[in-house]
NUPA-538353 format. One record per residue (C-alpha): residue number from 1; residue in three letters; x negated, y negated, z negated. Coordinates in steps of 0.02 Angstrom, whole numbers, plus 50000, padded with zeros to 5 digits. Layout:
# NUPA-538353
NUM,ALA,X,Y,Z
...
//
This chain:
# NUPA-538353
1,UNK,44533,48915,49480
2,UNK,44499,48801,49319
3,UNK,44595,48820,49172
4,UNK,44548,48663,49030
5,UNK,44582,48792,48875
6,UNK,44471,48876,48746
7,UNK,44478,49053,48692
8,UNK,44419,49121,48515
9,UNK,44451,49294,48441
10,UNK,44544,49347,48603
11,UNK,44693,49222,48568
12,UNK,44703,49078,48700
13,UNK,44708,48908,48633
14,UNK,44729,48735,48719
15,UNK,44570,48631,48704
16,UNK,44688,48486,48623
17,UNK,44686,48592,48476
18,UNK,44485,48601,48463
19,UNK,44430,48427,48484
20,UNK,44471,48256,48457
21,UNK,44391,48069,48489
22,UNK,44408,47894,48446
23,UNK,44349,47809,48611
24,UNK,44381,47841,48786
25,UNK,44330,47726,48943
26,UNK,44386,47757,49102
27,UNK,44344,47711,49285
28,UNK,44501,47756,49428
29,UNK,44422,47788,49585
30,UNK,44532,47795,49766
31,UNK,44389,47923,49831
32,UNK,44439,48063,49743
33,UNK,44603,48117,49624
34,UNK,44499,48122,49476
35,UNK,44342,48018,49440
36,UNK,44329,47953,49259
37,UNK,44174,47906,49130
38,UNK,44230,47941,48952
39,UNK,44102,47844,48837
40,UNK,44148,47929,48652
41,UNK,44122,47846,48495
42,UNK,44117,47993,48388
43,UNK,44135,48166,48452
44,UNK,44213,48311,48331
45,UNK,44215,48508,48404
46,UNK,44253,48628,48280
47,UNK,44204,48495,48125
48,UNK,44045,48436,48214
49,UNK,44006,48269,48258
50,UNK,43927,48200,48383
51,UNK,43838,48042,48421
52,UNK,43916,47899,48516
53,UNK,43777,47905,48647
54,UNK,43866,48070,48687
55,UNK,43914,48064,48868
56,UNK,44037,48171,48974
57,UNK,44101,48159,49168
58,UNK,44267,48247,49241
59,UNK,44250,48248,49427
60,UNK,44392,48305,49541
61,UNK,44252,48318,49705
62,UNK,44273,48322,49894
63,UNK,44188,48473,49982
64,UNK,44084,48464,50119
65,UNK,44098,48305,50207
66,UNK,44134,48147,50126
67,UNK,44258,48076,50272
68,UNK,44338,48260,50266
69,UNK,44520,48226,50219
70,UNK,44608,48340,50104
71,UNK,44575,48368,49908
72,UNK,44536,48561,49919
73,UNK,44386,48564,49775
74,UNK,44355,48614,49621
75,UNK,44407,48518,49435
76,UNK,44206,48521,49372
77,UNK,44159,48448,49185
78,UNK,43981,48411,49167
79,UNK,43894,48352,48996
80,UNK,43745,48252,48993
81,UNK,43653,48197,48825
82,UNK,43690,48379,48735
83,UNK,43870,48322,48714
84,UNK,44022,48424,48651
85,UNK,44170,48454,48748
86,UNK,44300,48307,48695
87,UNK,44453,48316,48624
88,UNK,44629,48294,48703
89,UNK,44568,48284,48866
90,UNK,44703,48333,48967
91,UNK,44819,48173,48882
92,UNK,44663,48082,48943
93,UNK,44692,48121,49134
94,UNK,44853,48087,49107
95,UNK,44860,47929,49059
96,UNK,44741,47905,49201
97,UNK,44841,48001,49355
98,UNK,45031,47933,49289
99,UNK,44948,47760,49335
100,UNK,44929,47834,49506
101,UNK,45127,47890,49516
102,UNK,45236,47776,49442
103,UNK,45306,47674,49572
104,UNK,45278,47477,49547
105,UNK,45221,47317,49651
106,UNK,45036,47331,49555
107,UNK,45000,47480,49443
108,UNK,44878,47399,49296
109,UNK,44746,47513,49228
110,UNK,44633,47488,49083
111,UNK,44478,47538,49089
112,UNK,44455,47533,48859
113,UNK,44582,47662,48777
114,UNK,44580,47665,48596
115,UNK,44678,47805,48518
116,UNK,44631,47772,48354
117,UNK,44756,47616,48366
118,UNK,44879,47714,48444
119,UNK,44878,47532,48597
120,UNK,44801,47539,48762
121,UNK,44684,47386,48768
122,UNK,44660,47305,48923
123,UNK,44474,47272,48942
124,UNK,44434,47238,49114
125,UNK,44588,47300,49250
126,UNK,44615,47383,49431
127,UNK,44746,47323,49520
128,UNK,44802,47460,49652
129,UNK,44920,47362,49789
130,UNK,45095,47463,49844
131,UNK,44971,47527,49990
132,UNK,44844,47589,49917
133,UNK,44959,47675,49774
134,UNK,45025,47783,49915
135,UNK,44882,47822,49996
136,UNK,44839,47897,49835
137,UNK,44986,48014,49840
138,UNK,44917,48065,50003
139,UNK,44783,48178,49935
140,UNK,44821,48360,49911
141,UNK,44872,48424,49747
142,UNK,44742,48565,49744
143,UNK,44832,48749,49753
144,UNK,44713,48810,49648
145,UNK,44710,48667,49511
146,UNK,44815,48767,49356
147,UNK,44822,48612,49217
148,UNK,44946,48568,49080
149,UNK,44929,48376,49046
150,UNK,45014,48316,48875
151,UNK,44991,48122,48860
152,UNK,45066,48036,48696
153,UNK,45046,47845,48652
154,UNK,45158,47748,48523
155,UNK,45098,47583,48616
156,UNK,45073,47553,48793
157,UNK,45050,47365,48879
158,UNK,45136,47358,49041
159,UNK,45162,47205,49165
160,UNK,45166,47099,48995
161,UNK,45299,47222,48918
162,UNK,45266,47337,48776
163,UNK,45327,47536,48815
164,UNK,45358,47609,48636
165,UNK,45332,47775,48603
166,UNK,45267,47846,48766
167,UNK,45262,48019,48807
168,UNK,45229,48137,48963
169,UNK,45205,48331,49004
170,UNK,45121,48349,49172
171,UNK,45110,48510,49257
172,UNK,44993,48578,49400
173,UNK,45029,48743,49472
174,UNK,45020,48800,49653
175,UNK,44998,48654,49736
176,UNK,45140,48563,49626
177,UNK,45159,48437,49484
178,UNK,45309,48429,49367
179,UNK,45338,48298,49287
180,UNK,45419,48262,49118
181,UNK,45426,48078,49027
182,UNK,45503,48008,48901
183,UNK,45474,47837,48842
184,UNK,45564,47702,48746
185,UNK,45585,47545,48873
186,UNK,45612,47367,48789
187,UNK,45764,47314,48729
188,UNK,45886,47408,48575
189,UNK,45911,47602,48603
190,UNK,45831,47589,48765
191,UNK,45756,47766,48777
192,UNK,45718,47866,48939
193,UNK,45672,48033,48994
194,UNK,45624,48047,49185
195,UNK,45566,48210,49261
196,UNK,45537,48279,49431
197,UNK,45426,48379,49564
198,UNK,45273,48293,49666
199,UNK,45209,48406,49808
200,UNK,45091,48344,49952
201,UNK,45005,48394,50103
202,UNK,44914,48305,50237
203,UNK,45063,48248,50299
204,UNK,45187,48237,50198
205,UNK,45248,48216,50003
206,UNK,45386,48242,49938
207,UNK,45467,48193,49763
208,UNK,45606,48330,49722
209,UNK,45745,48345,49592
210,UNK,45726,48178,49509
211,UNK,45814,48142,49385
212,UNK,45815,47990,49233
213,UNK,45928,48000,49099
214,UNK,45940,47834,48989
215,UNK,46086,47833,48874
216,UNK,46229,47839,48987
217,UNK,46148,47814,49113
218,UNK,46081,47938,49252
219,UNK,45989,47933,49425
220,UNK,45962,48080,49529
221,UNK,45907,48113,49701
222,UNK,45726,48162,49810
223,UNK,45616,48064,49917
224,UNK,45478,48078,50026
225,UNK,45342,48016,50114
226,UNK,45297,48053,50314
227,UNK,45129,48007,50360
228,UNK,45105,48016,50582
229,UNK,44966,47904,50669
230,UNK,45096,47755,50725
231,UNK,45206,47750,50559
232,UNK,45196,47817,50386
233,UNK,45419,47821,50327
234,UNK,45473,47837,50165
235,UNK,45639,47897,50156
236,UNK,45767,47958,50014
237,UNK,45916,47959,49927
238,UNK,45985,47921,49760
239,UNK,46138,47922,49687
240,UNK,46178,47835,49493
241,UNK,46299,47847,49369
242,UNK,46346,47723,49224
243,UNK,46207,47590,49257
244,UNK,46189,47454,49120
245,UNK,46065,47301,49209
246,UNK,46082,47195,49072
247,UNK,45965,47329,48988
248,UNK,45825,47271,49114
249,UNK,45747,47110,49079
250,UNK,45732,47101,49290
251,UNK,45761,46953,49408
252,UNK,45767,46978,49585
253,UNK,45709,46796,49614
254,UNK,45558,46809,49475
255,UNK,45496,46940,49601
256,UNK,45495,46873,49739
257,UNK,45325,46787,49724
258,UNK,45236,46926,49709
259,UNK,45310,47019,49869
260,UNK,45130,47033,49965
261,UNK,45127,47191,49954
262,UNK,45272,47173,50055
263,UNK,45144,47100,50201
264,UNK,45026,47236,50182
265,UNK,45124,47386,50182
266,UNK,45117,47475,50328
267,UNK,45224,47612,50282
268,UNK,45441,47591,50343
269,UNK,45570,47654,50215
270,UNK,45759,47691,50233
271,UNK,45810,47735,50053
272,UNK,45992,47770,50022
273,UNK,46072,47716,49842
274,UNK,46251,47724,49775
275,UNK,46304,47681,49598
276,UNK,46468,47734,49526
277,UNK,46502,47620,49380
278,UNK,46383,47498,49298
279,UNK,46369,47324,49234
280,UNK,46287,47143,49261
281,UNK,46280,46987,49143
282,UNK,46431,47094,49034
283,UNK,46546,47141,49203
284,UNK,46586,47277,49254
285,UNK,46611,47329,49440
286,UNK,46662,47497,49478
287,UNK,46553,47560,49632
288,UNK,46393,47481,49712
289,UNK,46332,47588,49900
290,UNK,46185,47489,49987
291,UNK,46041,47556,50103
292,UNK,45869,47480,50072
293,UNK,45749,47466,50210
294,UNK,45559,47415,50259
295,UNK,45505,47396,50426
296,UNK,45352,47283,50490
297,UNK,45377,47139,50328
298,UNK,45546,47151,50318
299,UNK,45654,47227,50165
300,UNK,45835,47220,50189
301,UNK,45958,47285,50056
302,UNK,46092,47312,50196
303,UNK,46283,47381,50196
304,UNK,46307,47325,50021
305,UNK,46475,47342,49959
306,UNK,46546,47303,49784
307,UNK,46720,47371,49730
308,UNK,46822,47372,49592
309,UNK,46971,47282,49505
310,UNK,46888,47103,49557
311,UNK,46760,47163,49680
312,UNK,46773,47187,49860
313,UNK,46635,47118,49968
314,UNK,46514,47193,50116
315,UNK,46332,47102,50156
316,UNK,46167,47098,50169
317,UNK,46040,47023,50050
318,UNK,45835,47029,50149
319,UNK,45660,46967,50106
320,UNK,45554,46915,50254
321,UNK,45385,46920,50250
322,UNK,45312,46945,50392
323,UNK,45190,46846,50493
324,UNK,45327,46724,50583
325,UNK,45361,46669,50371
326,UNK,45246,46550,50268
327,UNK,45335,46599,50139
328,UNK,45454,46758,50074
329,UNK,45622,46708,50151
330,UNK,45760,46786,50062
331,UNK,45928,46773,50162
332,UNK,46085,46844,50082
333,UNK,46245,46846,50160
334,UNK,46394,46902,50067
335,UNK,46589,46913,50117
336,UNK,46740,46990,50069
337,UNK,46909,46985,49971
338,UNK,46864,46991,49787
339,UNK,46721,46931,49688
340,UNK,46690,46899,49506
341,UNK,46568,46751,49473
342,UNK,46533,46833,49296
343,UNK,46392,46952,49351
344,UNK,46294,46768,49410
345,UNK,46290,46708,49226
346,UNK,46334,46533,49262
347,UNK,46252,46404,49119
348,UNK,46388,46337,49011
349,UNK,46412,46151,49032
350,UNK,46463,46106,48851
351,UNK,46460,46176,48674
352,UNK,46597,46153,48549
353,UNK,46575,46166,48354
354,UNK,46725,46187,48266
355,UNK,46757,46172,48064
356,UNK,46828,46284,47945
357,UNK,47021,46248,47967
358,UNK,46965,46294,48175
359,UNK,46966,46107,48211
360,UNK,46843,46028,48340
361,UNK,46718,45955,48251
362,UNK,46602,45907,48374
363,UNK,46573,45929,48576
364,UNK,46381,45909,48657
365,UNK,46332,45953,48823
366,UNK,46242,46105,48825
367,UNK,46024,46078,48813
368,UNK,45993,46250,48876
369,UNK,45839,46206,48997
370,UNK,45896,46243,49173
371,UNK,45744,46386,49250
372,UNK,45831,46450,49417
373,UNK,45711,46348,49480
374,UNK,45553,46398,49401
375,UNK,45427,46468,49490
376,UNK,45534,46473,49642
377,UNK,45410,46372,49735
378,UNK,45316,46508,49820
379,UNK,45483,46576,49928
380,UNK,45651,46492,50047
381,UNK,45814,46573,50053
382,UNK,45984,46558,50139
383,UNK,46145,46582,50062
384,UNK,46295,46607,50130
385,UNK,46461,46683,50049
386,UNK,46613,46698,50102
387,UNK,46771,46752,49965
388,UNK,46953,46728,49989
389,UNK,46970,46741,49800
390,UNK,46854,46702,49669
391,UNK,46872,46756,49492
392,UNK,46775,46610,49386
393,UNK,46864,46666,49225
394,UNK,46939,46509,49210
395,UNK,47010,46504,49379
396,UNK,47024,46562,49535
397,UNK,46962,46490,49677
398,UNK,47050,46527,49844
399,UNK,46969,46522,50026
400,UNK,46785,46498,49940
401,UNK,46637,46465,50055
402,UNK,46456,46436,50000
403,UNK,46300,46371,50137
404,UNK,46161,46338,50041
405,UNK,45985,46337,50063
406,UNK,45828,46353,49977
407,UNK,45647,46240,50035
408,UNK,45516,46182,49959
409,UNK,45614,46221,49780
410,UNK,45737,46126,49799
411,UNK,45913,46175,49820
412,UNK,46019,46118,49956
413,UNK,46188,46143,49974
414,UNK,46248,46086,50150
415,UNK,46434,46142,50096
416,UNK,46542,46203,49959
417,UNK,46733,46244,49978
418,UNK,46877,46287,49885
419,UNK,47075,46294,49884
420,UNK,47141,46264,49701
421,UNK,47300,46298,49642
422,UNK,47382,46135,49681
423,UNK,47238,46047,49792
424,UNK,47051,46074,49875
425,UNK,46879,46026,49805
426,UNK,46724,46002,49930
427,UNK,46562,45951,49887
428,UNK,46377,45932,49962
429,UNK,46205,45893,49881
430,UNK,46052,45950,49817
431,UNK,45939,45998,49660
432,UNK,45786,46001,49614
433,UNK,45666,46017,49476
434,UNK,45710,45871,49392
435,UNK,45835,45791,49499
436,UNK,46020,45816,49559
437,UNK,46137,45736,49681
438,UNK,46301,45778,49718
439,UNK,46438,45689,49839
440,UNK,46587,45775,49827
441,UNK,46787,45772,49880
442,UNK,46920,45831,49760
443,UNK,47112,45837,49788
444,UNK,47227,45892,49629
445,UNK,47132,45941,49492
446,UNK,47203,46007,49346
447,UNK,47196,45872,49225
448,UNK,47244,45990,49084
449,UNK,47135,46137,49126
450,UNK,46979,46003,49110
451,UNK,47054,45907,48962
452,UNK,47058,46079,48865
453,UNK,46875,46123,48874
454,UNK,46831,45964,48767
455,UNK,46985,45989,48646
456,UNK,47088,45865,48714
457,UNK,47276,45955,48722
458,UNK,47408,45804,48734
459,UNK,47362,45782,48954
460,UNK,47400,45852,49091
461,UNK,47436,45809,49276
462,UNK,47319,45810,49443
463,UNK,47192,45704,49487
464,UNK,47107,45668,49664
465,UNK,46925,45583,49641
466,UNK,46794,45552,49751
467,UNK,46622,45474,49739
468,UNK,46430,45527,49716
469,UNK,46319,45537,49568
470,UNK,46141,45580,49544
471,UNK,46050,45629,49369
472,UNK,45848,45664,49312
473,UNK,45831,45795,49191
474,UNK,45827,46009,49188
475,UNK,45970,46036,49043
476,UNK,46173,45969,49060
477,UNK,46132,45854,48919
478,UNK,45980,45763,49021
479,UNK,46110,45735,49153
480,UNK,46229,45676,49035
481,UNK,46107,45535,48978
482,UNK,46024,45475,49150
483,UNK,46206,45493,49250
484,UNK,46235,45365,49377
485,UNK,46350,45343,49532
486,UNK,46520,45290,49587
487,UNK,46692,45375,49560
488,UNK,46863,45333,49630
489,UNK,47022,45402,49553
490,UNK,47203,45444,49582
491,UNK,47340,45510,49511
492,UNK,47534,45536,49557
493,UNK,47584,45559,49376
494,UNK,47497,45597,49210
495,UNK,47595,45636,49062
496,UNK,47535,45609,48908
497,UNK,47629,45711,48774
498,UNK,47647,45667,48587
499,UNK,47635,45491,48650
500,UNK,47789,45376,48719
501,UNK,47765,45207,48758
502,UNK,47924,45203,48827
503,UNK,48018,45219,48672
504,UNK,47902,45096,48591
505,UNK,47901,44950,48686
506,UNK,48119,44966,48705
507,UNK,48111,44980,48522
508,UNK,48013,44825,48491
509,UNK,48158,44723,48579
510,UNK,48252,44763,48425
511,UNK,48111,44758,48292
512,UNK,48155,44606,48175
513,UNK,48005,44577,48065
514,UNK,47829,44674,48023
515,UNK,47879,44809,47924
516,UNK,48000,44862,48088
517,UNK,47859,44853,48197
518,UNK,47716,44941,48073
519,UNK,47854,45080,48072
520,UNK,47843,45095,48272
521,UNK,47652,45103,48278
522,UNK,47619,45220,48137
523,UNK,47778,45367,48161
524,UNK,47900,45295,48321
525,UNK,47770,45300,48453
526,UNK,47719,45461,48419
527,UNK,47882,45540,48445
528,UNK,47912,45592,48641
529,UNK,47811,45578,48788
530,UNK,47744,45458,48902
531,UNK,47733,45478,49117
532,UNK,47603,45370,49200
533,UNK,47622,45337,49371
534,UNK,47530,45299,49498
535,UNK,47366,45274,49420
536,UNK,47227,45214,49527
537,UNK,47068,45146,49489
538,UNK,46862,45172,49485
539,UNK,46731,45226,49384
540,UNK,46554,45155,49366
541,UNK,46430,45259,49284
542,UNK,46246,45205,49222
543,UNK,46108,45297,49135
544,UNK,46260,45385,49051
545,UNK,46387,45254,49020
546,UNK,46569,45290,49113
547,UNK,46645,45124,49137
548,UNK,46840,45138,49209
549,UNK,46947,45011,49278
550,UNK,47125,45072,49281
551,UNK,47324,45035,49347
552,UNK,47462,45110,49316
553,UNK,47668,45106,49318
554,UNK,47789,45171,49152
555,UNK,47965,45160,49170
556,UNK,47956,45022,49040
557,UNK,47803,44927,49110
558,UNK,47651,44905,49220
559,UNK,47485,44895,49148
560,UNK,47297,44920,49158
561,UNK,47153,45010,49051
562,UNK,46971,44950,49035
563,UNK,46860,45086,48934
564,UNK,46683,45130,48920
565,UNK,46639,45334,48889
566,UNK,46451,45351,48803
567,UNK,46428,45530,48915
568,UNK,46286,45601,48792
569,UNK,46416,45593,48615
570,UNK,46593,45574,48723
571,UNK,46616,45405,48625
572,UNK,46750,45328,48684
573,UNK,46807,45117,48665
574,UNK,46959,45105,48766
575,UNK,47097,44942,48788
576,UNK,47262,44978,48851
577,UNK,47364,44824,48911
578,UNK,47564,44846,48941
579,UNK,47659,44712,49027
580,UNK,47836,44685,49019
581,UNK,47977,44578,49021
582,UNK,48086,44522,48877
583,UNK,48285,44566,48901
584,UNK,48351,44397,48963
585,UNK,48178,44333,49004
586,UNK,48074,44315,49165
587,UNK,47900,44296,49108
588,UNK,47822,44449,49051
589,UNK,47714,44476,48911
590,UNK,47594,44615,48835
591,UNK,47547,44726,48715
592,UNK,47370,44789,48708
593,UNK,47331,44958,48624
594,UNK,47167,45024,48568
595,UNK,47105,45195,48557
596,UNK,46913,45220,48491
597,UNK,46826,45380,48456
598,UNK,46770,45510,48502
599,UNK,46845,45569,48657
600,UNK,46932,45754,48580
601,UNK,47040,45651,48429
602,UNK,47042,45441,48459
603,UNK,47101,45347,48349
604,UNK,47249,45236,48412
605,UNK,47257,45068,48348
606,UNK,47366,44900,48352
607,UNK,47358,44709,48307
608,UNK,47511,44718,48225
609,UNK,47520,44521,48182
610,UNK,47489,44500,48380
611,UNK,47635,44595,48421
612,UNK,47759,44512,48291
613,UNK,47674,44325,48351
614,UNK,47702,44375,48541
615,UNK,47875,44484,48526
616,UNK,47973,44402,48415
617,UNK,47909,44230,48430
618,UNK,47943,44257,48624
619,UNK,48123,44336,48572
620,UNK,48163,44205,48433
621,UNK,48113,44053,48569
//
């Protein structure tokens, strides 16, 4: 049995407290546990330096014969060149054998470590695949291999993330290794400690008493590893408390490019997880239970269920890869009662500014670049859900039904379905990188729900359209700008308040001269409120410009409305023409109104002289 510590006048002392050095190289090897060249660039023992040609090996060796499996040797250090024993050796091996247990996709190792800067550099790098990182854990923690590992770094590259602060205790006694890390992850106050027990044999290792506390958070449970001759099975359980994702900078769909290690595994797993509490994109859902399992390229997160005050869905959610697949196929399929679209942080489609008295001062469509489709090339998916009620935050949608699915990045959605409160929206299209398309079917929309997200606070009624549009672009603002396509609309009734044409065009029949009818245009008109009815008419849009055609009934009169909407600024130059018919006259006349602006507070204008010429000429004739 090897012990790494150094004893003076009788007293035992750790070697960490004798030596120290400024350079370290080091070389993994999959042969053996331990297998690295340290290269120092200045040596001190005791307050003597060494040179930098100084040379020293740590060998972890297999006895007998090479092909012999098992890891049953000795922990030999041998010095060549004359060189001193180095310092802080055992944070060394450390660093070098937490690479081999950390569980990841690819485990990055640098092969330059400079203490001195308190940063591991990466110099040239071994990738270990999700294979070969277990294999590793197959070798036999020696019985006889009595070590006490302390590893500190304040700076540690890892997958492109910095780890701040980095520190570990490993442990080696009879046959065991407990484990103790702490380690500040990115993100604010995003510090945690994980410890646990690795033991192994030639057929099995096992991972015991787990546990990761971070915050609020905590995960506890065991797993281990089966190794036969037809299948190696990793199995487990783990059960979490108070889990915050929005502290992990972690997308499902960024990952799924780099799932070949799902191909090459050739081990099974059947891992059990449940969650009591945690939160997504800012919601929070009260319990999460799925099982996660790999067999032959498959990995299916299976009996998923959500629940909580707006959660209550089963499904499945998998990622094919096996040899029938060109690509990762991910195929989720999600139904249920309850669902709250918050934890999918849907873009926002516009951005209001508003000015010091809370006033709308301006409304843009949002330029946040669109990147669900980034990098998504490389896998296909299918999507179906299934909700009967669907918490948006705005609204709910009833009877919900999604069939989408994912080829050659782009986005198709064969069907989308919803009951609203009053009516039913269906649509079909597709998206891709720079492209959308959309054909869709809508029956009563809320005409004051929509008018309210762009400030507008005088409408309200429901509104059936129907049509198809297409835009270029990867932000709601590009799409505003190259818009095109064909709209038709219809309306029972739309009631504008704050605004009664009725009133004004009775009132004109009594108006005498110009001051009367400057009075009804600037105050009278504006007191009351004004029902169209049955409005019909279409919309043509190019590259951006909305261009409506409209008819409509008032009590009062019949009438039409030709406008153009700029889409990119929500400029609006709208005429209004009223027709109507004189008291003891049978040719009607008009009265056209204008109303420029932008679209959240128009400006409502009159030709004053017009009216006067064309109502009381016609009612003095």
């Amino acid at each position: 049995m090897y012990k790494i510590n150094q004893y003076n006048n009788d007293k035992k002392q750790k070697l960490s407290d004798s030596v120290s050095i400024n350079r370290i190289e080091i070389r993994p090897s999959f042969l053996s546990l331990f297998l690295f060249s340290l290269q120092p660039k200045l040596v001190t023992l005791f307050g003597v330096k060494g040179s930098k040609e100084d040379f020293i090996s740590i060998v972890n060796k297999r006895p007998g014969d090479k092909n012999r499996e098992g890891l049953r040797g000795k922990l030999m250090l041998s010095i060549d060149n004359g060189s001193n024993f180095m310092s802080d050796l055992a944070k060394i091996i450390g660093l070098g054998f937490l690479a081999y247990v950390v569980p990841s996709e690819n485990v990055e190792m640098s092969s330059n470590i400079n203490l001195n800067e308190n940063s591991i550099q990466n110099s040239s790098r071994k990738v270990i695949s999700m294979k070969g990182l277990l294999e590793c854990l197959r070798e036999v923690v020696p019985k006889n291999l009595n070590l006490d590992f302390n590893v500190e770094a304040s700076s540690i590259q890892y997958q492109n993330r910095i780890l701040d602060k980095f520190h570990t205790m490993l442990k080696f006694a009879d046959g065991k290794i407990k484990v103790d890390t702490l380690l500040r992850l990115p993100g604010a106050n995003n510090v945690a400690r994980l410890s646990g027990k690795v033991s192994n044999n030639l057929i099995l290792s096992e991972f015991d008493d787990i546990k990761l506390l971070n915050d609020k958070e905590f995960w506890r449970g065991s797993v281990k590893v089966n190794y036969t001759k037809k299948h190696n099975v990793i199995s487990g359980r783990f059960s979490v408390h108070d889990l915050n994702l929005d502290k992990y900078n972690y997308s499902l769909l960024d990952g799924l490019s780099k799932v070949q290690w799902l191909k090459d595994l050739k081990y099974d797993a059947n891992i059990k997880i449940n969650v009591n509490g945690f939160t997504l994109n800012g919601t929070k859902i009260e319990g999460l239970g799925f099982l996660l399992k790999i067999e032959k390229g498959r990995l299916v997160t299976g009996k998923i269920k959500l629940s909580g005050e707006d959660f209550n869905v089963t499904g499945n959610i998998k990622i094919l890869a096996d040899q029938k697949y060109i690509k990762p196929l991910l195929d989720v399929s999600i139904t249920g009662d309850k669902f709250n679209a918050g934890i999918l942080k849907l873009p926002n489609l516009i951005e209001v500014r508003k000015d010091s008295r809370n006033k709308i001062d301006q409304v843009q469509w949002s330029r946040k670049q669109f990147n669900f489709l980034n990098g998504k090339e490389d896998f296909d998916a299918n999507v179906q859900i299934s909700v009967t009620k669907l918490n948006t935050g705005q609204d709910v949608l009833k009877d919900f039904n999604l069939d989408a699915v994912v080829i050659n990045n782009t986005i198709t959605v064969k069907k989308v379905s919803y009951a609203l409160k009053y009516g039913q929206v269906s649509f079909q299209g597709y998206l891709r990188l720079n492209l959308m398309y959309i054909k869709f079917f809508v029956v009563g929309l809320d005409i004051k729900r929509v008018a309210q997200v762009i400030g507008i606070d005088n409408l309200s009624g429901k509104l059936n359209l129907d049509g198809e549009i297409k835009a270029q672009g990867k932000s709601f603002h590009n799409w505003a700008n190259t818009l095109s396509g064909e709209v038709n609309l219809q309306a029972q009734e739309i009631e504008f308040a704050n605004v009664d044409f009725n009133s004004f065009i009775t009132d004109l029949f009594s108006s005498k001269n110009k001051s009367g009818i400057s009075t009804l245009t600037h105050v009278g008109i504006y007191n009351g409120s004004t029902v169209f009815k049955n409005v019909s008419g279409k919309a043509s849009i190019r590259n951006g410009i909305c261009s409506t055609s409209l008819q409509f009934e008032i009590d009062q009169a019949s009438g039409s409305v030709s406008s153009n909407l700029t889409l990119p600024n929500f400029a609006l130059i709208s005429l209004s023409r009223f027709f109507f018919i004189l008291p003891g006259r049978s040719s009607p006349i008009y009265v056209d109104v204008h109303l420029d602006g932008p679209i959240w507070r128009p400006k409502m204008s009159f030709d004053e002289d017009l009216i006067f010429n064309t109502v009381i000429g016609e009612g003095g004739s």
